[in-house]
C-alpha positions as CSV (number, residue, x, y, z in Angstrom):
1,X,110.5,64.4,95.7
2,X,108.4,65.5,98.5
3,X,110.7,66.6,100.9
4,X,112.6,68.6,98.4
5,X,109.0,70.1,97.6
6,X,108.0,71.0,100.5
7,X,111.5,72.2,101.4
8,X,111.2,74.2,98.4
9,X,107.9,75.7,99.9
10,X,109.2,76.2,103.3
11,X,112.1,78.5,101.7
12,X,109.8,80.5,99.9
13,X,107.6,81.1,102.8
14,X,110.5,82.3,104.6
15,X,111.7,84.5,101.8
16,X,107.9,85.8,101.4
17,X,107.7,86.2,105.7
18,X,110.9,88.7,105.2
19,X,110.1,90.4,102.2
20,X,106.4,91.5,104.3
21,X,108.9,92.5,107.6
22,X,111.1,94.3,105.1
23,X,107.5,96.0,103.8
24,X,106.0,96.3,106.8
25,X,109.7,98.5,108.8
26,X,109.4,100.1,105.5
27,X,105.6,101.4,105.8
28,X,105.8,102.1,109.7
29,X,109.0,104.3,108.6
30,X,106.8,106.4,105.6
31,X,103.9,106.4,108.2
32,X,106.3,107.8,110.8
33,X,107.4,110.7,108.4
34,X,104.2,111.5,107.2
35,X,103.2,112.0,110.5
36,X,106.1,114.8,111.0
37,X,104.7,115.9,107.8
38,X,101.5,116.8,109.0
39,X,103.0,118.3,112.1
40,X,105.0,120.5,109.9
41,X,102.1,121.5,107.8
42,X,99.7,122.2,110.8
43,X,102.3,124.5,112.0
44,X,103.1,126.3,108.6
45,X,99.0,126.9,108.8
46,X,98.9,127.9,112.1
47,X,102.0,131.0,111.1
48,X,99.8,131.9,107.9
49,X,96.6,131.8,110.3
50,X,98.2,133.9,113.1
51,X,100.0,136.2,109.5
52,X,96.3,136.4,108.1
53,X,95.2,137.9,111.3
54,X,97.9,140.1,111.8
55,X,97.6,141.6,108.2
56,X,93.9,142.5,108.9
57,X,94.5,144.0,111.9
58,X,97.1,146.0,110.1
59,X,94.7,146.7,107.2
60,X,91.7,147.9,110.4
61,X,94.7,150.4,111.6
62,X,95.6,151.9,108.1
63,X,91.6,152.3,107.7
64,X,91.6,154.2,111.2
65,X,94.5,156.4,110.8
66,X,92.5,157.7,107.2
67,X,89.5,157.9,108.9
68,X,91.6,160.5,111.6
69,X,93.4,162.0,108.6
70,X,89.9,162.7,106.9
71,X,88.7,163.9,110.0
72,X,91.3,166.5,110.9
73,X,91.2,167.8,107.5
74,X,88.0,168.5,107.6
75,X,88.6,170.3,110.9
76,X,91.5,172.4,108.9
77,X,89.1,173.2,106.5
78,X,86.3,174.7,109.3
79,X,89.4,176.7,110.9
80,X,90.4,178.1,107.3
81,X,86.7,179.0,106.5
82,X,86.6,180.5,110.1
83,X,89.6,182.9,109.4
């Protein structure tokens, strides 16, 4: 009755030893593709970051080329009160 007990046991352990390898491939495998996640997310950020600083330099040439626009219509308007 012994042996078969603690043959019993033995199996188990062994069953329990794979099913924690089985867990353990399995978390290294999600860790693994969260870490390509990440990577994929940093970079996604880092094209909105560089967008973002695109769109206000964009937004700083608009505001220039109205400033210019104000500026040589108020010139016009000198000339036409000159003539």
């Amino acid at each position: 009755s012994d042996s078969y007990l603690l043959t019993n046991l033995l199996s188990q352990e062994k069953d329990h030893s794979k099913q924690l390898q089985s867990l353990l491939d399995s978390s290294n495998v999600a860790l693994t593709l969260l870490a390509v996640y990440v990577s994929v997310i940093f970079s996604v950020a880092g094209s909105l970051a560089g967008a973002a600083e695109a769109f206000h330099a964009y937004v700083v040439s608009i505001e220039q080329w109205c400033d210019y626009l104000t500026g040589l219509k108020n010139l016009e308007d000198e000339v036409a009160y000159v003539i």
